[in-house]
C-alpha positions in Angstrom: 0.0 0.0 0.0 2.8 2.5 0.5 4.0 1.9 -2.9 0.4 2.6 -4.5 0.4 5.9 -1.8 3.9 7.1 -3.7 2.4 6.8 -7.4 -1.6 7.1 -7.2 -3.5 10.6 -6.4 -5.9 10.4 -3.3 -8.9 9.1 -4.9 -7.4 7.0 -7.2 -5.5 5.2 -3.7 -8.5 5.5 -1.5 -10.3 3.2 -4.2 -7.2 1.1 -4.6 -7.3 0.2 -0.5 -11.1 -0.2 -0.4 -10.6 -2.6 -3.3 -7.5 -4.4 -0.9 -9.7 -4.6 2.2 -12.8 -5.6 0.0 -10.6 -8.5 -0.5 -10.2 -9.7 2.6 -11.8 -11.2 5.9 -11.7 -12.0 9.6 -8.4 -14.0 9.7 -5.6 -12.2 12.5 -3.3 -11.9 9.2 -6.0 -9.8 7.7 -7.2 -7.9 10.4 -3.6 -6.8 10.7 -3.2 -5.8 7.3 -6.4 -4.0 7.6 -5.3 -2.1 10.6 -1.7 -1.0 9.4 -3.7 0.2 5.8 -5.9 2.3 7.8 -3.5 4.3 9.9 -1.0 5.7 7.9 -1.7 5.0 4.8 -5.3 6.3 4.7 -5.1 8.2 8.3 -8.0 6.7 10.1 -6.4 6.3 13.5 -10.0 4.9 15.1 -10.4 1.6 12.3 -6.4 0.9 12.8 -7.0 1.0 16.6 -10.6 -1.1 16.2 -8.7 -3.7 13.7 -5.2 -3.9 16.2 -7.9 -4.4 19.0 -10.1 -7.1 17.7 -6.5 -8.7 16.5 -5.2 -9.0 19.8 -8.7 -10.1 21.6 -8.2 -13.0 18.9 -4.8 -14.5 18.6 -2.5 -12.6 21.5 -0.5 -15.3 21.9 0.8 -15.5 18.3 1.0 -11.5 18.2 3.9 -10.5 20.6 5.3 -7.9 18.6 1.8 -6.1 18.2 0.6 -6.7 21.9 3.9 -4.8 22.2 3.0 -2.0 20.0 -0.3 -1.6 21.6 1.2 -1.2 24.9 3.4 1.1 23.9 0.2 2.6 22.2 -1.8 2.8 25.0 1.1 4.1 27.1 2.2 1.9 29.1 5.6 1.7 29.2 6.6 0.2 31.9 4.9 -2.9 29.8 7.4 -2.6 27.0 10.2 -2.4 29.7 9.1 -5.5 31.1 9.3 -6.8 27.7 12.8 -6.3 27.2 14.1 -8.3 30.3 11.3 -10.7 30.3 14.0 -14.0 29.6 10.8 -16.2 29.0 10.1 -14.1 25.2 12.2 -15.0 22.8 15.0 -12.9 21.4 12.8 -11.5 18.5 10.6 -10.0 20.7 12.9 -8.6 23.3 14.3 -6.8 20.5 11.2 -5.4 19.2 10.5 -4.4 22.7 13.5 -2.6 23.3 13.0 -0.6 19.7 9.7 0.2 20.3 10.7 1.3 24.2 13.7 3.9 22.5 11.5 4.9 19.9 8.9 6.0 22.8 9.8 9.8 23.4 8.2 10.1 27.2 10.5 6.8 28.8 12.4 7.0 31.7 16.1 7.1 29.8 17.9 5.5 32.9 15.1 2.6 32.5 15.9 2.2 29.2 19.2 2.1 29.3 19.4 -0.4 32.3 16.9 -2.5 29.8 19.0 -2.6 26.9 22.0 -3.7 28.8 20.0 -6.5 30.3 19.2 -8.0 27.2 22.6 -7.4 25.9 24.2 -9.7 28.9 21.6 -12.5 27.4 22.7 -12.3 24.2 25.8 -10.9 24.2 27.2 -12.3 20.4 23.4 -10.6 19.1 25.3 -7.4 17.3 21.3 -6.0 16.3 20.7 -5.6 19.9 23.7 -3.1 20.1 23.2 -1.3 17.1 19.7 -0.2 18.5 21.4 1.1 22.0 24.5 2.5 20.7 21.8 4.6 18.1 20.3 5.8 21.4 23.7 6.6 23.1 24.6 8.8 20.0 21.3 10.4 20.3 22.0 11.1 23.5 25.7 12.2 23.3 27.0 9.2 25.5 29.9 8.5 22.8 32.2 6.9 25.6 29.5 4.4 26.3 29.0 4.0 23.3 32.3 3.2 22.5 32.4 0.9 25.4 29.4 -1.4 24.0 30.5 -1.7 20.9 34.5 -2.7 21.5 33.3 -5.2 24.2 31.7 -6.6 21.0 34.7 -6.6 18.7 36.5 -8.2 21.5 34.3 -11.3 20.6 34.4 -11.4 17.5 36.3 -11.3 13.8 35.9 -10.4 10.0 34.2 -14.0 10.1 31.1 -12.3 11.5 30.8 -10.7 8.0 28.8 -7.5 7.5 27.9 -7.1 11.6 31.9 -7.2 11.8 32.4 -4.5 9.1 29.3 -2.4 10.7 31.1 -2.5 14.7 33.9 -1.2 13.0 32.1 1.7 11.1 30.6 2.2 14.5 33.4 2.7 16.6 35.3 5.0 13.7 31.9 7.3 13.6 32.2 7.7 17.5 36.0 8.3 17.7 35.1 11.1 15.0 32.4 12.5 16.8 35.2 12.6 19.5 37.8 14.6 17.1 40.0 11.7 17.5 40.5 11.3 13.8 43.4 9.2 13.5 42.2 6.2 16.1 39.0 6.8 13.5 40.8 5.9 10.2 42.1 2.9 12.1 39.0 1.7 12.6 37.6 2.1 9.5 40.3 1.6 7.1 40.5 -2.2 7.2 36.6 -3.1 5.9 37.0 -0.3 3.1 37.6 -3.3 0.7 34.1 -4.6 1.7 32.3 -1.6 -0.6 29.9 -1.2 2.2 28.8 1.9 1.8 28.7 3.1 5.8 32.8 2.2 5.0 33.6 3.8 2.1 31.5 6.8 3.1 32.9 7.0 6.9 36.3 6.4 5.7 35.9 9.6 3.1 34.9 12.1 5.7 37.3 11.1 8.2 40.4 11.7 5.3 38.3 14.6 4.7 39.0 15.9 8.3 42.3 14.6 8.1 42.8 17.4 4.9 43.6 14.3 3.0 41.1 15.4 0.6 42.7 13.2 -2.5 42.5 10.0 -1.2 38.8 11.4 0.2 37.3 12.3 -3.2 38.5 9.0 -4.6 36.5 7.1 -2.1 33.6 9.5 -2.4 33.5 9.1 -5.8 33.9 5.8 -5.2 30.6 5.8 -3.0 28.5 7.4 -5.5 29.4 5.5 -8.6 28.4 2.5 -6.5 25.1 3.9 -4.9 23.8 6.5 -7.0 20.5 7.0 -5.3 22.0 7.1 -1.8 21.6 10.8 -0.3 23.7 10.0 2.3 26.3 9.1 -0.3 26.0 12.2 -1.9 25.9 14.3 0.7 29.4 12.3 1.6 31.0 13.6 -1.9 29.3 16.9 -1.4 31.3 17.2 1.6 34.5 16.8 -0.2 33.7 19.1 -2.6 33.4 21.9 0.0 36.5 20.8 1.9 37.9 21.4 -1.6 37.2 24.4 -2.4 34.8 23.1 -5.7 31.7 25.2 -4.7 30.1 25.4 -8.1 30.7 21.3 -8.3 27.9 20.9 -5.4 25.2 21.3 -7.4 25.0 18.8 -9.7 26.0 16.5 -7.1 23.0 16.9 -5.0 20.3 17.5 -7.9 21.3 14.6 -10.2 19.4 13.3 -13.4 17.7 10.6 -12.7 17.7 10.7 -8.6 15.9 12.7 -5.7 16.9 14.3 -2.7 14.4 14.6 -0.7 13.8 17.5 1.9 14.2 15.3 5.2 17.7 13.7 3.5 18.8 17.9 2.8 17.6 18.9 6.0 19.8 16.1 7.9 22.6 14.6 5.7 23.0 17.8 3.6 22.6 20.1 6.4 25.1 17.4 7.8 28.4 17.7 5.6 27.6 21.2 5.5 28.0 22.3 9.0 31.2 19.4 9.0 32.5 22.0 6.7 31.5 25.7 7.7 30.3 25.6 11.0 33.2 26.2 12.6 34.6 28.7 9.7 33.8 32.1 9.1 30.8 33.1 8.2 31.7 34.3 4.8 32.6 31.0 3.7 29.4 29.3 4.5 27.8 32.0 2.6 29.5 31.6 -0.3 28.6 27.7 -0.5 25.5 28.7 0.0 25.1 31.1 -2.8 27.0 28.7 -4.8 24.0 26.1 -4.7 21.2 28.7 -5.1 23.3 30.4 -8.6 23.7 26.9 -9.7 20.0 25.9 -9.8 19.4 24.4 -6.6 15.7 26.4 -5.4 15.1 28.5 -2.4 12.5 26.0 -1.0 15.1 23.5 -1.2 18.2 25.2 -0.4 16.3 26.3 2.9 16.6 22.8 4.3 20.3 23.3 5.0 19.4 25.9 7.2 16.6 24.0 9.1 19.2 21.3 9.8 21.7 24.0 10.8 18.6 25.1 13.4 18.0 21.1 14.2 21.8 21.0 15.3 21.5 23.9 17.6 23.5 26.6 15.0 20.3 29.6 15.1 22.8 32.3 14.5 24.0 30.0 11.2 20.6 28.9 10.4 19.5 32.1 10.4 22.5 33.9 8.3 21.8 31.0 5.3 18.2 31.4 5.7 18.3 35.8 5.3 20.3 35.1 2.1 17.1 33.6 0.4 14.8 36.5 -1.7 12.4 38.9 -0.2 8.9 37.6 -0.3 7.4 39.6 -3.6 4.1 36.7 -2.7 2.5 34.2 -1.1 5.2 31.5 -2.0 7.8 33.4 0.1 6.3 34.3 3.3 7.2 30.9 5.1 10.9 31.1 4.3 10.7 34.7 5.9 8.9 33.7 9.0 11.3 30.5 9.4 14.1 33.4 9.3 12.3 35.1 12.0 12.5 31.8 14.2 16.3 31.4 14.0 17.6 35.2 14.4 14.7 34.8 18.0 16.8 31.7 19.2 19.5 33.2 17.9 19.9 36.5 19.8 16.9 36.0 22.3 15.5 39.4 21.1 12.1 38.7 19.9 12.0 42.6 19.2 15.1 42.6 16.9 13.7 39.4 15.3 10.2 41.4 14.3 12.0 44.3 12.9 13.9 42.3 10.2 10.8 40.1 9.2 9.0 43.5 8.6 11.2 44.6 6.6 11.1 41.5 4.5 7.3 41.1 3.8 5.7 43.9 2.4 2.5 45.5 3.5 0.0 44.5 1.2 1.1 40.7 2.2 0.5 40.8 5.9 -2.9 39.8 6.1 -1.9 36.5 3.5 0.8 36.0 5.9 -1.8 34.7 8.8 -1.9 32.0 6.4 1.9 30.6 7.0 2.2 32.0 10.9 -0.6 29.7 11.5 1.1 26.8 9.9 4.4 27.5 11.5 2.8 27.9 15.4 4.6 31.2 15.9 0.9 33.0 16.8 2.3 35.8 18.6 3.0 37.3 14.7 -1.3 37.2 14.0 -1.3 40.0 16.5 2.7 41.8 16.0 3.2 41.4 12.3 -0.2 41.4 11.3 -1.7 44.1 13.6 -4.3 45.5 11.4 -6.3 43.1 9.4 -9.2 44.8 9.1 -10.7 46.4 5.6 -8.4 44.4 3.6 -8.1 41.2 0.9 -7.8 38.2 3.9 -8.7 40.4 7.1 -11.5 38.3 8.1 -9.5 35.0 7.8 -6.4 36.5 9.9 -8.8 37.2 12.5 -10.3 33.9 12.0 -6.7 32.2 12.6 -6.3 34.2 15.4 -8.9 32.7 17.4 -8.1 29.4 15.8 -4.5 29.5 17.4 -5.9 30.8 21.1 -8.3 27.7 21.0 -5.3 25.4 19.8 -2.6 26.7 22.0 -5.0 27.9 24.9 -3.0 30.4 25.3 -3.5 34.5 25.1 -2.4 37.5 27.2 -5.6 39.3 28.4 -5.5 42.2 26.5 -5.4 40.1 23.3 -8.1 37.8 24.7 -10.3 40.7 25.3 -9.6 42.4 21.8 -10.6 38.8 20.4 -14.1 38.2 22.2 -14.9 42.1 22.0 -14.2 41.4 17.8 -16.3 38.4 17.6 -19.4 39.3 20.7 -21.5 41.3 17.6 -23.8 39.1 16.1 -23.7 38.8 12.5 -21.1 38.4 9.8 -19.8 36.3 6.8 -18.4 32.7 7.2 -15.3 33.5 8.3 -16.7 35.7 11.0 -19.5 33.0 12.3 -16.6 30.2 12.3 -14.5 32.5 14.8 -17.9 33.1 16.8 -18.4 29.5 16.7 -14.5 28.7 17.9 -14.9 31.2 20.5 -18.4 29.2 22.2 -20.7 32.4 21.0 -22.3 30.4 18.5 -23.9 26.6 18.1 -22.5 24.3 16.4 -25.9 23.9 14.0 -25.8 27.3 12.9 -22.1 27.0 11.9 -22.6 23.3 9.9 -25.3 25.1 8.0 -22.5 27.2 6.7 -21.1 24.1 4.6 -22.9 24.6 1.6 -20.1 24.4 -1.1 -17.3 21.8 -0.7 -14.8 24.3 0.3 -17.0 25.8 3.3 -17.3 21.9 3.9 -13.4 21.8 4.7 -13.3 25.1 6.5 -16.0 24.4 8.7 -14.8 20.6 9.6 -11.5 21.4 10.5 -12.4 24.4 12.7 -14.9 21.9 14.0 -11.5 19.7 14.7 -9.5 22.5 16.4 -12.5 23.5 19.2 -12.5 19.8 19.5 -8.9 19.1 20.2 -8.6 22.7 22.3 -11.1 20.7 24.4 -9.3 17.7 24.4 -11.7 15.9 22.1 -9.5 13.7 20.1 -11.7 11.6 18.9 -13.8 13.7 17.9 -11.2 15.9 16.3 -10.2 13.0 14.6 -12.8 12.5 12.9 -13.6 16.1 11.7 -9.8 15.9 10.5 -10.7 13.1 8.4 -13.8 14.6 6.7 -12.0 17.6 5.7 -9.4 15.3 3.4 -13.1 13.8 2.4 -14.0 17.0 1.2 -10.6 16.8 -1.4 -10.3 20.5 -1.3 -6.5 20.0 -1.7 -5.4 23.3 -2.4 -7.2 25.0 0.6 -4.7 25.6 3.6 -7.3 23.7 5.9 -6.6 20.7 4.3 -2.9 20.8 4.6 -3.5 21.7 8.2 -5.5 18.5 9.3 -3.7 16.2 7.4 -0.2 17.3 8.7 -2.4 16.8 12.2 -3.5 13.5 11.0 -0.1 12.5 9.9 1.9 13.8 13.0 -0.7 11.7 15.1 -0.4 8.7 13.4 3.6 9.0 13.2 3.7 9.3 17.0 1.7 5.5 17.2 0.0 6.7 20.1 -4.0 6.4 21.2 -5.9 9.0 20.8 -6.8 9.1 24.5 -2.8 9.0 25.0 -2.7 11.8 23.1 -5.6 13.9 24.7 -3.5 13.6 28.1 -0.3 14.1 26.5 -1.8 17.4 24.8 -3.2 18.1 27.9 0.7 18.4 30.1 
């Protein structure tokens, strides 16, 4: 079903999976497949939970790893926990248990890390088991432990153990470079480059790299890409070289090749990556120059803009936000959300919210402002639908900004007084057009029957259900939000910012694989 998801428009995929489900019936195999199509392929969170449910009620026994999801689901940790010590599973399912359990962003890290080394004693030879906790100690920035797991490995084993072997020792040279310890690295790493792995050849380029033996580092790079040509990582490994050579205008064509994609997560983290290996600690004109280089060469704004949200992701504001105010002026639409991201990293930046709202006004012009509640509202920085755009009235989109305005307060729950009182005192007269009886409706001054009567065309059908969804969710209505989410992307108004909005809510639910009553209590701490 992914694959149909990548290559089939919505309706063409939503008939494709009704067809697939038509097709099946009440077996625990089927009810499975049933319930891992509706969730995040088709984002109905409620049939994957009904279908995962009845699954479990039916075969348990033969469903370890999904009794294990479901816990984790439901939020029970301490259940996955358990699962990872418990000697009388077997290995498989420890495994799983101790994935799912890192995965889990609110577990106790001590717990998890006392976990993980309890199944490691049990199967000590099991170099999987590592891979998933050293992963977490790098996340973490525990390189000497790290280190520690991962020679107490080697010391067991040889080159015999094949590509588990050849992965320890890429391991232990990407810690030891993390560490600056390049040398100790290349000694690593330099043994299993004859394997053509690619983590080798790749690690073993960046470390000659920072070695400044950039020759024999463009050889293997090269090397790397003729080898793997779709790998991002790969090329994001010979971009790296590049830069360390001084070949700016060779980027380019590097990272938008004929044939292949990057795509923005693998520019925001591998691209952003070598880039920051490169510039981040040299001046500031430098990184600018690679920077321009890319966008003269052909590489787009909208793309380009990903180095500097990994450059934000890695704690580098002032960077992120230098890259990010090289990028055009917004002259429309299209270019107020790179404006407002440069606004987010010159605030983290220089803690000067102030200094931060001065520059973005000087980069989105007046008769924008109103269009720009729009993005702001995308992007969660709502304290811009009152300080940027501080007049909407009288104007092409006023209405709407005030709309967003109280759509944000009933997401966030959040408002200072004055702003709260400006807000009801806008909405307390009685009468308006749509966008005015939504915000009356958000705001509790009007029923919920006199706002659905509002969804007479297909695109008041997808403004009014997903405004419908946020009062829900402000309340801590999930489930109900849920399902107004879900008849907004019925409505197929695609190109209307509401339905970007609940299916990035859907989406972001559905990637966290939590309840939606686990979510509803998580929402409300």
């Amino acid at each position: 079903m992914n694959q149909l998801r990548e290559h089939l428009d919505q309706e063409e995929f939503v008939s494709a999976a009704a067809q697939y489900v038509r097709r099946l019936d009440t077996r625990p195999d089927h009810q499975s497949s049933v319930a891992s199509t509706a969730g995040p392929n088709l984002f109905d969170l409620k049939t994957s939970d009904k279908y995962y449910r009845s699954l479990l009620d039916m075969a348990s026994s033969d469903y370890g790893r999904t009794a294990l999801w479901m816990a984790r689901y439901d939020g029970d940790y301490g259940a996955v926990l358990d699962g990872v010590v418990d000697q009388r599973q077997e290995p498989g399912i420890r495994k799983r248990a101790l994935e799912l359990i890192i995965e889990a962003d609110l577990a106790d890290k001590a717990a998890i890390r006392r976990s993980a080394r309890a199944l490691i004693n049990d199967h000590p030879s099991d170099w999987s088991i590592r891979r998933m906790f050293i992963d977490f100690l790098e996340e973490e920035g525990d390189y000497w432990e790290a280190l520690q797991v991962i020679e107490d490995w080697l010391s067991r084993h040889d080159r015999g153990d094949g590509f588990d072997y050849i992965y320890a020792r890429t391991a232990m040279a990407r810690f030891h470079h993390h560490l600056g310890d390049y040398e100790t690295a290349l000694k690593y790493v330099e043994p299993v480059v004859d394997s053509w792995q690619a983590g080798a050849i790749g690690r073993a380029a960046i470390v000659l790299g920072a070695l400044g033996r950039l020759d024999e580092a463009r050889e293997l790079a090269d090397r790397l890409v003729r080898r793997y040509p779709g790998s991002a990582w790969g090329r994001s490994v010979l971009a790296e070289i590049l830069w360390r050579q001084g070949l700016q205008d060779e980027v380019a064509p590097v990272l938008r090749p004929e044939g292949y994609t990057i795509w923005a997560p693998d520019w925001r983290e591998h691209v952003a990556r070598a880039f920051l290996a490169v510039f981040a600690d040299k001046p500031v004109e430098e990184a600018q120059a690679a920077f321009a280089a890319l966008l003269a060469r052909g590489v787009p704004a909208w793309r380009a803009d990903d180095i500097a949200a990994g450059a934000y992701d890695a704690a580098r504001p002032d960077l992120a936000f230098v890259l990010q105010a090289m990028l055009p002026i917004a002259r429309s639409r299209n270019g107020i959300y790179q404006q407002l991201l440069g606004y987010r990293y010159l605030k983290a930046s220089q803690g000067n919210h102030e200094a931060a709202l001065r520059w973005l006004r000087s980069r989105i012009p007046t008769n924008l402002l109103n269009a720009a509640a729009l993005e702001i509202f995308s992007l969660g920085e709502d304290e811009l639908l009152w300080e940027l755009v501080t007049r909407p009235e009288g104007r092409q989109y006023g209405e709407n900004a005030w709309l967003l305005r109280a759509a944000a307060f009933i997401r966030s729950g959040q408002l200072a007084a004055p702003r709260r009182r400006a807000l009801y005192a806008r909405y307390e007269r009685g009468s308006g057009d749509a966008y005015f009886m939504m915000g009356r409706y958000l705001l509790g001054l009007e029923s919920e029957e006199t706002t659905l009567a509002l969804a007479t065309t297909p695109q008041r059908r997808c403004e009014v259900a997903f405004y419908m969804g946020v009062k829900a969710q402000g309340e801590g209505r999930y489930e109900d939000a849920h399902d107004w989410y879900l008849a907004v992307r019925e409505t197929r108004q695609m190109r209307d910012y509401e339905y970007g909005w609940a299916t990035f809510m859907l989406d972001e639910w559905d990637d966290r694989d939590r309840s939606l009553a686990v979510l509803a209590r998580e929402g409300r701490r």
